[in-house]
C-alpha positions in Angstrom: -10.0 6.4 47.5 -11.7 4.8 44.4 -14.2 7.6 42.8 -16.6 4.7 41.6 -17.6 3.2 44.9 -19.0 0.0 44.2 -20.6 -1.0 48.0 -23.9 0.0 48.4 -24.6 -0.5 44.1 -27.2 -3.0 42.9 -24.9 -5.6 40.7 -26.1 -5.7 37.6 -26.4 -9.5 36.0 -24.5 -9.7 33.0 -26.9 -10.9 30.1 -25.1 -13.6 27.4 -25.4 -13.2 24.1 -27.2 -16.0 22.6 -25.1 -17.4 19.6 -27.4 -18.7 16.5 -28.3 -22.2 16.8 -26.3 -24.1 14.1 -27.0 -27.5 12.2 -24.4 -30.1 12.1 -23.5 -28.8 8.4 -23.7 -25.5 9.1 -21.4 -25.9 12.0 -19.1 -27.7 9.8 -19.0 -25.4 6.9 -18.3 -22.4 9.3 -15.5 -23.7 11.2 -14.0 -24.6 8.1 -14.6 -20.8 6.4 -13.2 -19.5 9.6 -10.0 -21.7 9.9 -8.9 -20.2 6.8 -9.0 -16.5 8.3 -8.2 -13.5 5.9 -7.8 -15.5 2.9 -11.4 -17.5 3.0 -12.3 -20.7 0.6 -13.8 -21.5 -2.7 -17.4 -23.6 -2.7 -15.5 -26.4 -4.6 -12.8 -26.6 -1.9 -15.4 -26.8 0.8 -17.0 -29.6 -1.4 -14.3 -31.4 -1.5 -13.0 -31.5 2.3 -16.5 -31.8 3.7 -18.2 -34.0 0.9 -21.3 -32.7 1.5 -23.5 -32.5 -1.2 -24.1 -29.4 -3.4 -27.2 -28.5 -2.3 -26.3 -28.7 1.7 -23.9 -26.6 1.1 -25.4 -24.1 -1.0 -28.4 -24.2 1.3 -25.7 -24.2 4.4 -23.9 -21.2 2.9 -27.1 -19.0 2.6 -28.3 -19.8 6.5 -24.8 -18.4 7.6 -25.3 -15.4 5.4 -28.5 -14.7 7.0 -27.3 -15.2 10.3 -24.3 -12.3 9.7 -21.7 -15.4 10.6 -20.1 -15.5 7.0 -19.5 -13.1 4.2 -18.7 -13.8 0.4 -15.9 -12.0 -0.5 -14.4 -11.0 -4.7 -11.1 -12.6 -5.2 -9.0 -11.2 -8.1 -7.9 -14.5 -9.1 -10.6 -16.0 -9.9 -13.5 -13.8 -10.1 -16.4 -15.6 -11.3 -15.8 -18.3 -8.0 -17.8 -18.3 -5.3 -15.4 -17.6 -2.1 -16.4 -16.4 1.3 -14.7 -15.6 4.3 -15.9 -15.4 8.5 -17.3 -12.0 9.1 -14.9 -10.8 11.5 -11.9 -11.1 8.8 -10.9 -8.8 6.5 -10.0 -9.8 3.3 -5.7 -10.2 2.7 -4.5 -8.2 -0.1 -3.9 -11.6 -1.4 -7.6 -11.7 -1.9 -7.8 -8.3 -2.8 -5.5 -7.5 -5.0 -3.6 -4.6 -2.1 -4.7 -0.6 -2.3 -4.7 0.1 -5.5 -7.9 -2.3 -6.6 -11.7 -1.6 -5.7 -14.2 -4.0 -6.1 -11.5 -6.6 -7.6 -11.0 -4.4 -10.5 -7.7 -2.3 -10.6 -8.4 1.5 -9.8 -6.6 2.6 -12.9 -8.2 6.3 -12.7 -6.6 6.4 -9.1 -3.0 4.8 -10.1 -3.1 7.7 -12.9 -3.9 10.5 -10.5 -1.4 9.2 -8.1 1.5 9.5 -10.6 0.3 12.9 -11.7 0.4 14.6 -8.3 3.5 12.4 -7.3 5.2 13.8 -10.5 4.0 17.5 -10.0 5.2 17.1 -6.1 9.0 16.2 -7.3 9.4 19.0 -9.8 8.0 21.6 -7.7 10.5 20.6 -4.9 13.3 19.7 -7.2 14.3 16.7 -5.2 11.7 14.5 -2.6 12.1 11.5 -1.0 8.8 8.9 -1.0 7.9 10.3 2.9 8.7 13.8 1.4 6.0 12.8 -1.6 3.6 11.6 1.1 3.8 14.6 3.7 3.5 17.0 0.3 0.1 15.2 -0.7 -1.3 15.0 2.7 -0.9 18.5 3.3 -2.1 19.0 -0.2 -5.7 17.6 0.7 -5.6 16.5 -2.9 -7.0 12.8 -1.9 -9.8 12.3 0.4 -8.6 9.1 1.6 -4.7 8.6 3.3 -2.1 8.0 1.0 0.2 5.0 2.8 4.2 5.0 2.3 3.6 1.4 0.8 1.6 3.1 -1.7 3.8 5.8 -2.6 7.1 3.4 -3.0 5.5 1.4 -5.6 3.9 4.5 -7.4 7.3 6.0 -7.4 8.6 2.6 -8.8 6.5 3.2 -11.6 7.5 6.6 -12.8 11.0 5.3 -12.4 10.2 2.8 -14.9 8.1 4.5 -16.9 11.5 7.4 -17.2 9.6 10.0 -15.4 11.8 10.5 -12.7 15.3 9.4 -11.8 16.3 7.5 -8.2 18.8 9.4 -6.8 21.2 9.0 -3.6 21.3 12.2 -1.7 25.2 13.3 -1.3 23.6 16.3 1.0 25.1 19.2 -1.3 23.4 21.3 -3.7 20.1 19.8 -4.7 20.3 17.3 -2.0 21.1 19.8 1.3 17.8 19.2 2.6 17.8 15.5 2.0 19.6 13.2 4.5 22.7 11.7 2.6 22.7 8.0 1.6 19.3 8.6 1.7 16.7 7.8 -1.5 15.0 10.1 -3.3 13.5 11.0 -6.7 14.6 14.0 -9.6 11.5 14.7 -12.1 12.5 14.5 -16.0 9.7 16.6 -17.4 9.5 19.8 -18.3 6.3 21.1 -16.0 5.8 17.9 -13.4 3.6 16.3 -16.3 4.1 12.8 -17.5 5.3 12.4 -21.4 7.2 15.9 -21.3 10.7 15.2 -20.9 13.5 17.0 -20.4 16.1 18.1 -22.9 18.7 18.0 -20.9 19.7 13.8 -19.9 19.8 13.3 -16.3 22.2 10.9 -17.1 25.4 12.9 -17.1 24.8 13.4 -13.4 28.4 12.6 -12.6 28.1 10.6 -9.6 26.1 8.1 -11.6 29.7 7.2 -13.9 31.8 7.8 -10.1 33.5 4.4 -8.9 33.5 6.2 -5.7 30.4 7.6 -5.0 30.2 4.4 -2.5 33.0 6.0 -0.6 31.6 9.7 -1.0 30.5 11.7 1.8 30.4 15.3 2.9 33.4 14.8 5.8 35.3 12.3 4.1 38.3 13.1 1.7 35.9 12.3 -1.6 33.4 14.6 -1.2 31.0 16.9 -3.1 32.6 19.8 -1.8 36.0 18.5 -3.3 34.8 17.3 -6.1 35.6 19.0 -9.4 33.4 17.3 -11.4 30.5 17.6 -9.1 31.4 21.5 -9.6 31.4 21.6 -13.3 28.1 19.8 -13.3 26.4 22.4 -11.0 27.8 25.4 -13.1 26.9 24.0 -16.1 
């Protein structure tokens, strides 16, 4: 049996929500702005592909404002354009410029602390992977806003170019036994987990960088890390 029993219950009339009464060019410019979804349109486009004149469409543009149907939006592209977008759209990172801008200006304050924690996260765990990095600053609480994979690949990216850390395949020995082999992760080169200290010693000579096997290298095949001399020499040196 049904808990909600519905005999007996005065039905209630459903009341319709009354859309705002739009002029012709109104009507026009919005289902123009709204066609173009997340990426929105430039005054002069609309201009052109409605040739209505400037001052309809200014005046047009400021009526849907008012009635919360459009929203003008900052591109990174060209900033000192007019572009607006429907309301119920949120701007593509196209528009945007992705997570690391605010405002259309790049967040370079946040990019930096990124890198910092990112780089103290890999030399206090020796080896990480990017969801290693992630998990690490999560439970870190150092950001209060969530830190996305996406995010963390390119930062890493960075401090791979920049010679801060070195991109690694995990073998699953030594270093690596608690990474999952063939799997990508990251080495620091500083000193302390601090960018611009490097190490003295060149990551470099890591001998399965210079192996023409590592490709065929795996902890139950006949090349291994296990059998590997080299490997050996490197770790006790």
């Amino acid at each position: 049996m049904n808990r909600l029993q519905e005999s007996g219950l005065p039905q209630r009339k459903r009341q319709k929500v009354s859309e705002p009464v739009l002029t012709d060019e109104e009507r026009l410019l919005f289902n123009l702005i709204r066609s173009r979804e997340n990426i929105g349109i430039w005054t002069g486009d609309m201009k052109r592909e409605t040739n209505l004149p400037t001052t309809v469409v200014n005046k047009s543009l400021k009526s849907l404002i008012a009635k919360n149907m459009i929203k003008e939006v900052t591109t990174i592209q060209n900033k000192g354009r007019k572009h607006y977008m429907a309301k119920e759209f949120m701007p593509s990172e196209e528009i945007t410029g992705g997570h690391f801008y605010s405002d259309g200006k790049l967040d370079v304050d946040y990019i930096n602390s990124l890198k910092d924690v990112c780089l103290k996260c890999i030399f206090m765990q020796k080896v990480s992977t990017c969801d290693g990095c992630v998990e690490w600053i999560k439970r870190s609480g150092v950001f209060n806003t969530e830190v996305t994979t996406k995010q963390m690949e390119e930062i890493l990216q960075t401090l791979v170019l920049d010679d801060e850390i070195t991109q690694m395949i995990s073998t699953g020995y030594g270093e690596f036994s608690s990474i999952t082999v063939g799997k990508t992760c990251y080495i620091s080169k500083s000193k302390g987990g601090v960018r611009g200290e490097k190490k003295t010693a060149d990551m470099t000579s890591f001998p399965c960088f210079s192996c023409q096997r590592m490709s065929f290298c795996s902890p139950d095949g006949t090349i291994s890390p296990a059998t590997c001399v080299y490997y050996q020499k490197w770790l006790d040196f």
